[in-house]
C-alpha positions as CSV (number, residue, x, y, z in Angstrom):
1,X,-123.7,-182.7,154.7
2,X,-123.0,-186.2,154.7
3,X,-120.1,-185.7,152.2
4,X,-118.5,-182.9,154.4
5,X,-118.6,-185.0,157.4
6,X,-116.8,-187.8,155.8
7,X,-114.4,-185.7,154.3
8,X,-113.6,-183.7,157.4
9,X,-113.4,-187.2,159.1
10,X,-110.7,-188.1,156.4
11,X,-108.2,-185.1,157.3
12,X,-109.2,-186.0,161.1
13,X,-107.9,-189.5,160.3
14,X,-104.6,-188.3,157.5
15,X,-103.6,-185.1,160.3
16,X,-103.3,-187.3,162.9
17,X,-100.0,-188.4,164.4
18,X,-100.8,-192.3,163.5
19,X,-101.2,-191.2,159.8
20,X,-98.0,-189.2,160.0
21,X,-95.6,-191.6,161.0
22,X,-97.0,-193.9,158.7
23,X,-96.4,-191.3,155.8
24,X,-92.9,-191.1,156.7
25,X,-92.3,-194.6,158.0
26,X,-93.9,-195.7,153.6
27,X,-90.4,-195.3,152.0
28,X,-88.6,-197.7,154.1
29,X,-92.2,-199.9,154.4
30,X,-92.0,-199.8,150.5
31,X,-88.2,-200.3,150.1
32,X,-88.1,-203.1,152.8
33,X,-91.3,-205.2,151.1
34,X,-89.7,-204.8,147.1
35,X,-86.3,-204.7,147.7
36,X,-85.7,-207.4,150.9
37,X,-88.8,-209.2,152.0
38,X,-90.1,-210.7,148.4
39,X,-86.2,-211.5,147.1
40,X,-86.0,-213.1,150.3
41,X,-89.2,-215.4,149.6
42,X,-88.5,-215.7,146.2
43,X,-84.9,-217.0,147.3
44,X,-86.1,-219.6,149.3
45,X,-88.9,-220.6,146.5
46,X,-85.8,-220.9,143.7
47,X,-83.4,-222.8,147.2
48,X,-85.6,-225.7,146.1
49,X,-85.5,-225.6,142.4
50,X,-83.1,-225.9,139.3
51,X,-83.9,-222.2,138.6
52,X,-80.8,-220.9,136.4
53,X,-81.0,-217.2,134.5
54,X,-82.2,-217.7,130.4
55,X,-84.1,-220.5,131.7
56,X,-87.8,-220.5,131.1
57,X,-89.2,-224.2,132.9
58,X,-88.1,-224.4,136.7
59,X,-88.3,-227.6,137.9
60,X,-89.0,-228.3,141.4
61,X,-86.3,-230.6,142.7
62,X,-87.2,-230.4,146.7
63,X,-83.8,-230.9,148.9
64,X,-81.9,-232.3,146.2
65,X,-79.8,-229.0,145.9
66,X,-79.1,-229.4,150.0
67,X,-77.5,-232.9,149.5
68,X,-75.5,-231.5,146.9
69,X,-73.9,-229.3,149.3
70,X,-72.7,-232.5,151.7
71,X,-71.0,-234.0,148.4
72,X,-69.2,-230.3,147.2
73,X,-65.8,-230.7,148.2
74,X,-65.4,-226.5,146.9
75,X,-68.3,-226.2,149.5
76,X,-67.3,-227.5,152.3
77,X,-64.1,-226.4,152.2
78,X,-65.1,-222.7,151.9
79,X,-67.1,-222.7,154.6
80,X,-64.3,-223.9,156.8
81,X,-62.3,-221.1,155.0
82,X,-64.7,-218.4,156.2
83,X,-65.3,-219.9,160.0
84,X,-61.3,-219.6,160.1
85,X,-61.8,-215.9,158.7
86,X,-64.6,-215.5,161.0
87,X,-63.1,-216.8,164.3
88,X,-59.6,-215.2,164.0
89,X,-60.4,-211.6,162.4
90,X,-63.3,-210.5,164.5
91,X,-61.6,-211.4,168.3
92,X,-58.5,-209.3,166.6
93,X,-60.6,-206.6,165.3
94,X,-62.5,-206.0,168.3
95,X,-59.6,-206.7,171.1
96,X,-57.6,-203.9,168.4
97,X,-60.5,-201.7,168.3
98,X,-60.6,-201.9,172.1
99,X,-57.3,-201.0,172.8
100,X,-57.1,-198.0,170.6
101,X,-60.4,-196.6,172.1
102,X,-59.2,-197.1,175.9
103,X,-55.9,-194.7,174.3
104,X,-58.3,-192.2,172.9
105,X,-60.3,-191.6,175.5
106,X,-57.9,-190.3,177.3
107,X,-57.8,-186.8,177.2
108,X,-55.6,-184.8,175.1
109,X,-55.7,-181.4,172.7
110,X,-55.5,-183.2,169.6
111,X,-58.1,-186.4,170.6
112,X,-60.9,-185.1,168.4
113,X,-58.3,-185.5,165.5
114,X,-57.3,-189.1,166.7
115,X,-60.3,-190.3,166.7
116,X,-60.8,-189.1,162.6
117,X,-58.3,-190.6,161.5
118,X,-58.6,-193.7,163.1
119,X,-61.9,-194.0,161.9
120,X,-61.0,-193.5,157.7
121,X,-59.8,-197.4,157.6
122,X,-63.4,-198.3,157.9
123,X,-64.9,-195.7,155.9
124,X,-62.8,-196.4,152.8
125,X,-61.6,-199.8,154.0
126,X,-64.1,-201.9,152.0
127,X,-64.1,-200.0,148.7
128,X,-62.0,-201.9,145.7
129,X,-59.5,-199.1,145.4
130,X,-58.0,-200.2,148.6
131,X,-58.5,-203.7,148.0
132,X,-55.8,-203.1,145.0
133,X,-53.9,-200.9,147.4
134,X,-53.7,-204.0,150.1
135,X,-53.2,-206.4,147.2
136,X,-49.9,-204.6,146.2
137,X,-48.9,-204.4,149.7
138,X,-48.8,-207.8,149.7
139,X,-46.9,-208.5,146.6
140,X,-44.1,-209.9,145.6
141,X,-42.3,-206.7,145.3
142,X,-44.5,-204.8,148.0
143,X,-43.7,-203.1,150.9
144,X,-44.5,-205.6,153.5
145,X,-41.7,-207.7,151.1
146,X,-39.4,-204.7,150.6
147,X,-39.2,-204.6,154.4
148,X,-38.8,-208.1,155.2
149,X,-36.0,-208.2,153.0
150,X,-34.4,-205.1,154.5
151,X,-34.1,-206.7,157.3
152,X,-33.1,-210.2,155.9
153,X,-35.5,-212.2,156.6
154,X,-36.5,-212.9,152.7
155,X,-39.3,-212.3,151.1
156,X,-42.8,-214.3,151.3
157,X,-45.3,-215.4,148.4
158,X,-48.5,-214.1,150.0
159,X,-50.6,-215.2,147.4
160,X,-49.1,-217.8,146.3
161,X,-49.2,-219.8,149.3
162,X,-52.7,-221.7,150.1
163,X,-51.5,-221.7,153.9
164,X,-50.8,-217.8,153.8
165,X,-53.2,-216.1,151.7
166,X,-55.9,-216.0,153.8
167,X,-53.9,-213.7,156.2
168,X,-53.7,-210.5,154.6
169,X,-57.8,-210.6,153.9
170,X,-57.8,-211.4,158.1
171,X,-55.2,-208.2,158.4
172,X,-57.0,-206.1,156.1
173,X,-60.2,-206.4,158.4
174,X,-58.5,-206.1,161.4
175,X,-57.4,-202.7,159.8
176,X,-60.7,-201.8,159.3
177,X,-62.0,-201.3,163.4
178,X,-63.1,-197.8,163.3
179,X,-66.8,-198.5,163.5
180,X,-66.1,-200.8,166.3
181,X,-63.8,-198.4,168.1
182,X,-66.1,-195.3,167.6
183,X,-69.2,-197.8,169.2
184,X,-66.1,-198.5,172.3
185,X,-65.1,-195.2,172.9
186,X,-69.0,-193.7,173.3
187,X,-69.1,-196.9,175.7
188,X,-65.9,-195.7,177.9
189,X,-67.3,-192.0,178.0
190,X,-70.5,-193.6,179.8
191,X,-68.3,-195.1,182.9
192,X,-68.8,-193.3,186.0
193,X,-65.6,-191.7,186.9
194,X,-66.6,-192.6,190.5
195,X,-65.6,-196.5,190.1
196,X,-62.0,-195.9,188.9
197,X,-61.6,-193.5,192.0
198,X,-63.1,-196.3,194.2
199,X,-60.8,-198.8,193.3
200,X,-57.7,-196.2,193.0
201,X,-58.8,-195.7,196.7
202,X,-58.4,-199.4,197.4
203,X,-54.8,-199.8,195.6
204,X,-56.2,-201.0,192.2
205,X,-53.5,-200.5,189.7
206,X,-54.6,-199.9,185.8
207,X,-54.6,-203.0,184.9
208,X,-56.7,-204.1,187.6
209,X,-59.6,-200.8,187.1
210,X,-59.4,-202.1,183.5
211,X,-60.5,-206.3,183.6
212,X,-62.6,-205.5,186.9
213,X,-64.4,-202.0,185.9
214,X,-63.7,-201.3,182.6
215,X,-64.9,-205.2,180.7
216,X,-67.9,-205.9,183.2
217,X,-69.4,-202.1,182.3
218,X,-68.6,-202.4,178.5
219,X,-69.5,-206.0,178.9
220,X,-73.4,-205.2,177.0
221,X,-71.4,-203.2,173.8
222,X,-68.6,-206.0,173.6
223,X,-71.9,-208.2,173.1
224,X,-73.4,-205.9,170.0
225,X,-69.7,-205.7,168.5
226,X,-69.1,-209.2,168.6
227,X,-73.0,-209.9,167.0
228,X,-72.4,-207.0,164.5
229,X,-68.7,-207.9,163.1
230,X,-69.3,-211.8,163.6
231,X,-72.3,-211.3,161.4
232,X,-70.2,-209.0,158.6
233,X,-67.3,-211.1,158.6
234,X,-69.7,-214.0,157.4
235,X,-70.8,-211.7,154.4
236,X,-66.8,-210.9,153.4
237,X,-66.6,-210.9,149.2
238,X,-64.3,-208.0,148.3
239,X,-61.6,-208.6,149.6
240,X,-61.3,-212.0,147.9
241,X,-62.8,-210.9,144.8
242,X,-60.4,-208.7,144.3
243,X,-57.4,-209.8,145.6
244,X,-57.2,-213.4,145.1
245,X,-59.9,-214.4,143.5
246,X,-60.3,-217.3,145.5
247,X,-56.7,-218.8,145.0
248,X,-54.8,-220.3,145.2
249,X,-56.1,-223.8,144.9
250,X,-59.8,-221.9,146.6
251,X,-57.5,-221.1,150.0
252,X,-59.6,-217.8,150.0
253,X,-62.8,-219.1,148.6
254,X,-64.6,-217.3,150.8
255,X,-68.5,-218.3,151.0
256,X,-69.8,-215.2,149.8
257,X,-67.7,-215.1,146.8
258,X,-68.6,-218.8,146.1
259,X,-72.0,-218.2,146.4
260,X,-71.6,-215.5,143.4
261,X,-69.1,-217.6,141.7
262,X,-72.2,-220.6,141.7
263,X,-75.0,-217.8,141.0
264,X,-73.0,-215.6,138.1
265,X,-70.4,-217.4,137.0
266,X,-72.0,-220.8,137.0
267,X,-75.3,-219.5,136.1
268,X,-76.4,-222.8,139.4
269,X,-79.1,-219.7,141.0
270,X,-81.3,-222.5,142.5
271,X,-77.5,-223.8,143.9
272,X,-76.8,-220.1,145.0
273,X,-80.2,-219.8,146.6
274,X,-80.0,-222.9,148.8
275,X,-76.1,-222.0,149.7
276,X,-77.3,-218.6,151.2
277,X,-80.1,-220.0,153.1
278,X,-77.6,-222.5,154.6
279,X,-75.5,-220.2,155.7
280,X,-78.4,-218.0,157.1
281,X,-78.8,-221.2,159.1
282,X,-75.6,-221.4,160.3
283,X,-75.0,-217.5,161.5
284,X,-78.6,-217.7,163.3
285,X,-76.8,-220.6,165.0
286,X,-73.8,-218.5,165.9
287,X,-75.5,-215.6,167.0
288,X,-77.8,-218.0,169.5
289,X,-74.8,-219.4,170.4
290,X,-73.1,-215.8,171.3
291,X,-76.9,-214.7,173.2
292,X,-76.8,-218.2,175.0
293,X,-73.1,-217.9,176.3
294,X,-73.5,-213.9,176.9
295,X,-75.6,-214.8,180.2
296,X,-72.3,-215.5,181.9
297,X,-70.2,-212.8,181.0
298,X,-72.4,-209.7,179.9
299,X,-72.3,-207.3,183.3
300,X,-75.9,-205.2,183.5
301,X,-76.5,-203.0,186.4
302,X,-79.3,-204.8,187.7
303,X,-77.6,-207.5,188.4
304,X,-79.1,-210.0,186.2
């Protein structure tokens, strides 16, 4: 009896709705704790170590590979790369993505259709293929070239240039606002229709329903955009990887892809480690930075 009882407990206990959601919620519990929560500790274990793949004694070196970060010139100035990236391609992506959502909302037979193709940039827009693609756009004998000498202005050395290669990797993710402009145009839909009759009532021109109705009500997904991208654009590698490799002279070294040059290519993991914590540092900054300031421009309903 005793054993009936407990088992009849048990399928009480593994039929319940708790037990359920914890059946289904296991893969993700499972993925999360092998394949992000221990590389994560680990990472910070080998941050302060000489830890290097092939190598079977780790020493424990404490902060010694932080200081080495103040003294790496390759460092330093690829950070300073990627804030540049960061600063000028997300305001351009998301101001873009604005824009083109504002025009698609507006309603027309073929908007559904718009809006798909307008979104492919970002599906495909990370993928190396296109990298190559943008990388002969840019070349010498591209068609960004073939135009500007068309219309004789010369051609440019996109590359080739320190000062100018950065700007097709910014352009190429400024392409790529379809996420962004999907997130926008869900936003616009959720406007009452009600406000922009208000203010047509009191003379407001479009212009006018747009920086006084249309920012202050989208003010709260402007915020998640600018978290979301700001955060991606930190974590850029393909495009550099594959069209510049970091050149010239490491004027695209971008952080990610100097992190991997320092883990794989230098075989410097500990190095690596305590780079990508850095960094973590930094975009926690950022992002409290973004919450902090948000207080004075982030419109909520309630009034707070």
């Amino acid at each position: 009896m005793k054993t009936e009882v407990i088992k009849a407990k048990a399928r009480k206990i593994f039929y319940s709705n708790e037990m359920v959601g914890y059946v289904f919620a296991f893969p993700f519990i499972f993925g999360f704790i092998c394949f992000s929560l221990i590389p994560i500790i680990t990472s910070l274990r080998y941050a302060f170590t000489d830890f290097s793949m092939g190598n079977k004694t780790i020493e424990f070196v404490g902060g010694a590979n932080f200081k080495q970060l103040l003294g790496d010139e390759i460092f330093l100035k690829s950070l300073g790369i990627t804030l540049k990236y960061v600063f000028i391609s997300v305001p351009l992506k998301l101001v873009f993505a604005l824009l083109v959502a504002f025009v698609l909302t507006r309603k027309t037979r073929m908007q559904v259709l718009y809006r798909s193709l307008y979104y492919v940039p970002s599906l495909v827009g990370g993928s190396i293929a296109v990298a190559l693609v943008w990388k002969q756009l840019f070349a010498r004998k591209g068609l960004f070239n073939s135009v500007l000498a068309n219309m004789g202005l010369g051609t440019i050395n996109w590359f080739g240039d320190q000062k100018l290669a950065l700007y097709p990797l910014i352009l190429m993710s400024v392409w790529q606002f379809g996420s962004s402009m999907i997130i926008f145009a869900a936003g616009l839909k959720e406007i009452s229709p009600t406000y922009y009759e208000a203010a047509r009532i009191d003379g407001a021109n479009t212009f006018q329903s747009f920086v006084n109705i249309t920012l202050p009500c989208l003010s709260p997904i402007i915020l998640y955009n600018l978290v979301m991208q700001t955060i991606q654009a930190f974590m850029s590698f393909t495009q550099a990887f594959v069209i510049t490799a970091g050149g010239p002279d490491n004027g695209t070294m971008m952080y990610a892809l100097y992190v991997y040059n320092q883990a794989f290519k230098y075989n410097h993991m500990g190095y690596a480690c305590a780079m990508s914590w850095f960094m973590l540092i930094v975009m926690c900054i950022i992002t409290l930075v973004i919450f902090k300031t948000s207080r004075s421009w982030v419109f909520t309903e309630s009034g707070d």
